[in-house]
N, C-alpha and C positions, 0 to 999 in steps of 0.2 A: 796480284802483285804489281805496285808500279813500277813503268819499265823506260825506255825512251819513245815508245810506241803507244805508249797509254799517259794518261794523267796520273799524276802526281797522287796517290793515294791518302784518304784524311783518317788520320789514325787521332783515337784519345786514348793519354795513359794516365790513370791518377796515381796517386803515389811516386810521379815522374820526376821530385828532386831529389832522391838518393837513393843507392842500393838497387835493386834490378830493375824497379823503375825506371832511374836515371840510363840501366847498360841498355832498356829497350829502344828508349826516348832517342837517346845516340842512335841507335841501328837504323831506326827508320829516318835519323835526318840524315844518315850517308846514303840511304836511299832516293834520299832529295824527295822526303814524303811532306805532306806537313802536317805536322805533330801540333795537338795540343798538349800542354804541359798540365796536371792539376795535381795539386798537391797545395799544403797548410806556409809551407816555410819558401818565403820568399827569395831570400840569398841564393838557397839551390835553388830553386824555379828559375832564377834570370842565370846563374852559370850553366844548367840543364838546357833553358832553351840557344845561352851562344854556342854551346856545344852539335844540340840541333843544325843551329844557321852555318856554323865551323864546316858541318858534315856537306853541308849545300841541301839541307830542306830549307824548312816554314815552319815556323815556332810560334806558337802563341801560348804565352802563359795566364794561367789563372789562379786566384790564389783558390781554395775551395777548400771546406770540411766534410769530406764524405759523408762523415754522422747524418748531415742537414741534407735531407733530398730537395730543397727548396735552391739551396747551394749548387748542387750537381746539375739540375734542372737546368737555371738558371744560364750553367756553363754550359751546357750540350746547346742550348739553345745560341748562347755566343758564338761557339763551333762552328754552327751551320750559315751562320748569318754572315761568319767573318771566313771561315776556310772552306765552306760546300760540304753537301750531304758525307756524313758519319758513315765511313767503310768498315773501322777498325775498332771494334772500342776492347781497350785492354785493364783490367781491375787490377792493381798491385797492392795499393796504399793497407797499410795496416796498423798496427800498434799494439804492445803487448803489456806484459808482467812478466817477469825472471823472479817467481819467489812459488816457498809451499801453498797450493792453498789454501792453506790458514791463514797465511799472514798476509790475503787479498782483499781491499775492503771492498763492499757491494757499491759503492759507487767508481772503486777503479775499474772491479770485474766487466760491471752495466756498460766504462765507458769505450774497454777494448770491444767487448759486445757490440757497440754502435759504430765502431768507426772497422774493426778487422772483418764481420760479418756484414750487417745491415748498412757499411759502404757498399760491397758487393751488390746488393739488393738493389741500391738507389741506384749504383753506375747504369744495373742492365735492363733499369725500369727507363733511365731518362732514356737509353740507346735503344731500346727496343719502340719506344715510343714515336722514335723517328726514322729505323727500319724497315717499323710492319706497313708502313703505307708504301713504300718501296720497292717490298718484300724481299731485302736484299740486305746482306753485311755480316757482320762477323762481330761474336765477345767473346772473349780469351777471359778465362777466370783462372788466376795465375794461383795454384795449390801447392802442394806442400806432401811429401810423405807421410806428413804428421796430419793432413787429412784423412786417414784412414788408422793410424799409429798414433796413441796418448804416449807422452813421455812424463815422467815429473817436473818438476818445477817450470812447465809451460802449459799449463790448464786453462789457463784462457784464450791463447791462441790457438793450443789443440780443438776447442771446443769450436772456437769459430772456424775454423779450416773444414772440420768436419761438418758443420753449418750450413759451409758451402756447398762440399760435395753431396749435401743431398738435397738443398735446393739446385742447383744445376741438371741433377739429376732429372728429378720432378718436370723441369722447363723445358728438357733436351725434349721428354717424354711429350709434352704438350706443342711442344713445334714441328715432333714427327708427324702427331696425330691432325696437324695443320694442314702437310704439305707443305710447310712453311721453306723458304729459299733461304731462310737466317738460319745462321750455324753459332753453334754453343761448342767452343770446348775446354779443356781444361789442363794443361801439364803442370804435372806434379813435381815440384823441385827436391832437391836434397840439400842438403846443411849449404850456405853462400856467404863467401867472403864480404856481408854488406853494415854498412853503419850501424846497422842496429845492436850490437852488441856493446856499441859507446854512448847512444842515446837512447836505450827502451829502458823503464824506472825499473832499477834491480833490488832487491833486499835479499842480497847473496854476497856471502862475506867475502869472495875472491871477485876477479872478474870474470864476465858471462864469455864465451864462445863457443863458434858452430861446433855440433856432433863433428867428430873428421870418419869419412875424409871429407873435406871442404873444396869447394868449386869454386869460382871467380863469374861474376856477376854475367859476364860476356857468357859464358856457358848455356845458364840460365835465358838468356837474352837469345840467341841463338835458339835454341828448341823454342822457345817462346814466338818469334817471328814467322817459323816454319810451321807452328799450329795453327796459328793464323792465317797461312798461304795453303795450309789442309787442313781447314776445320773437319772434315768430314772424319775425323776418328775422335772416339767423345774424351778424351782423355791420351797425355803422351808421359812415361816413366823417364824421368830425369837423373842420368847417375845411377851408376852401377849400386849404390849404397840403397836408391830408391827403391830397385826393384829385389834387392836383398830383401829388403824390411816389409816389404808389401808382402812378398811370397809371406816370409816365417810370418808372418801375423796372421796372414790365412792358413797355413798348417798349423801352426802349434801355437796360438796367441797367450795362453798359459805360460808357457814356458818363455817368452818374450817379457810377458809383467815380472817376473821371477829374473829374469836376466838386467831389464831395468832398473827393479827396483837396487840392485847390487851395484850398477855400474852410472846409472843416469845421472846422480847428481857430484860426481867425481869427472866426469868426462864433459859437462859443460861449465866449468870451469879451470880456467888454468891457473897456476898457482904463484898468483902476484894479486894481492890485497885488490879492493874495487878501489881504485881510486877515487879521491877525495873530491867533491861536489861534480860527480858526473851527472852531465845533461838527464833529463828524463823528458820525454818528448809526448806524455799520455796526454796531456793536456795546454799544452803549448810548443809549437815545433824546434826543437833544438837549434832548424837552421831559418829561423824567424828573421826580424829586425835588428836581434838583440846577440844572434847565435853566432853561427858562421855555415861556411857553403861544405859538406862532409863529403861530397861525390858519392863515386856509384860503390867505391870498395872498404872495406872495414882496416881492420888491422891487424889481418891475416895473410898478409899478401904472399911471405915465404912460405905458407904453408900449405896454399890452394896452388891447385888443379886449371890449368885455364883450357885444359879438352877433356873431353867424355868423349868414349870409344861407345860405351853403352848408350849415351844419347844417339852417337852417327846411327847406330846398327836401330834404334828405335824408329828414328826419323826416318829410315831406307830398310824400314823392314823387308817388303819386299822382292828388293834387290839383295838384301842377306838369305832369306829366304831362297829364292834362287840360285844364287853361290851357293849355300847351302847342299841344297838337290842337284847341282852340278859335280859337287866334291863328293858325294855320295855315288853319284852314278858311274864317277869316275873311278871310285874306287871296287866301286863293283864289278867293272871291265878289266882293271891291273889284276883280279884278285878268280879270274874269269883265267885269262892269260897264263896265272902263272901256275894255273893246274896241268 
């Protein structure tokens, strides 16, 4: 972590103009780290990185399409040329579908496929690249509950999340068998107050939003940061909601499809018509040339959560753990006493 005593740590986040990309990109420039920004839509790129400089980092934005590893490459290689050796590389960027899928065509599915997945791939090909001669640094592959949990009418993002989790998997597995000093991990988020429910292309007759309960982007961003400053657990549970849905899917994943199917596509939408020519961002970024700058939060703000009690107790296992065995022992001696 950088501190007043160490340099200025160089983090990259793609996906870094809106939604938890944007609440990461923030955190580390109040850290006074410097951030590269990467993401498609320019507007937020340059309000993400004054937000950065706001905080007292280093900003540097790029505009970049994950899809294209030549793009990605390209930018890591800017990185290092212009901010110093890659400490932190953090994957967010994604892009989805909000419809059955039936009504997805093979060239939208192919194209969430390349940019929600095989972004992934490219980020921790170009980061490891310039790592392993290092042998030092950190990539946060920012997941999803729905990495391990399909819901309906999100099949292509499901599919890439879970894409991830086993490529990450596979890599963790090849950099133990290294020795390697690179750390791979991965926390898993729950439903986030973030833009994309205004600009991912819908074909769903109301408007899209998160499962609830819903979280605020900083939530996210927070255990995000803190995975990062402890890669060394391969995976952190986000939200009390998170590790609801994880457990039942590993007891009874039956009766989970059977409870979906009844409530999933009533609960991500609420009930006000999709509004009329809304952005879709699968193929050009909503917050472009043409668009405008969306921030890091959606349009759920009255309805999200800006703490998780369940994140704290994740991230300080631990130290709950310990509490734990203290209030146990304690009660062992009250209960000792009062015979």
């Amino acid at each position: 972590m950088g501190d007043k005593d160490q340099s200025p740590q160089v983090v990259v986040v793609t996906g870094a103009s809106g939604g938890v990309g944007r609440a990461v990109a923030t955190a580390y420039g109040e850290r006074h780290a410097k951030v590269a920004l990467l993401a498609r839509g320019v507007k937020g790129l340059a309000a993400a990185a004054g937000q950065v400089r706001q905080g007292g980092g280093t900003a540097l934005e790029i505009p970049v399409d994950v899809a294209d590893f030549a793009q990605v490459d390209a930018a890591a290689e800017q990185v290092e040329a212009e901010l110093g050796p890659i400490d932190v590389w953090v994957n967010v960027a994604f892009t989805s579908v909000f419809a059955r899928f039936t009504d997805i065509r093979p060239e939208e599915y192919r194209r969430v496929t390349e940019v929600s997945y095989l972004g992934y791939v490219h980020g921790t090909m170009a980061a490891l690249k310039r790592m392993r001669p290092r042998n030092r640094g950190t990539i946060v592959q920012v997941g999803s509950a729905l990495a391990y949990r399909g819901i309906p009418l999100q099949s292509a993002y499901c599919g890439a999340k879970h894409a991830i989790q086993g490529f990450n998997e596979a890599l963790r597995c090849e950099l133990l068998h290294d020795h390697s000093g690179i750390r791979v991990t991965m926390p898993q988020l729950p439903a986030v107050n973030t833009p994309q429910f205004s600009w991912v292309l819908s074909r769903l007759p109301r408007q899209a939003q998160p499962v609830p309960p819903i979280y605020q982007p900083e939530v996210a961003a927070r255990a995000i940061l803190y995975a990062a400053d402890h890669p060394g657990r391969r995976e952190y549970w986000v939200g009390a909601s998170t590790m609801a849905t994880l457990l039942a899917n590993a007891v009874a994943p039956g009766l989970l499809d059977r409870y979906l199917a009844r409530t999933g596509f009533t609960v991500q939408q609420t009930d006000k018509p999709k509004p009329p020519g809304q952005a879709a961002n699968l193929w050009e970024p909503a917050d472009g040339p043409e668009g405008h700058d969306y921030g890091a939060h959606g349009a759920f703000d009255q309805r999200s959560s800006g703490r998780s009690p369940q994140s704290w107790a994740s991230m300080h296992h631990a130290l709950v753990a310990c509490l734990g065995g203290a209030l146990v022992a304690a009660g062992v001696v009250l209960r000792k006493r009062s015979r």
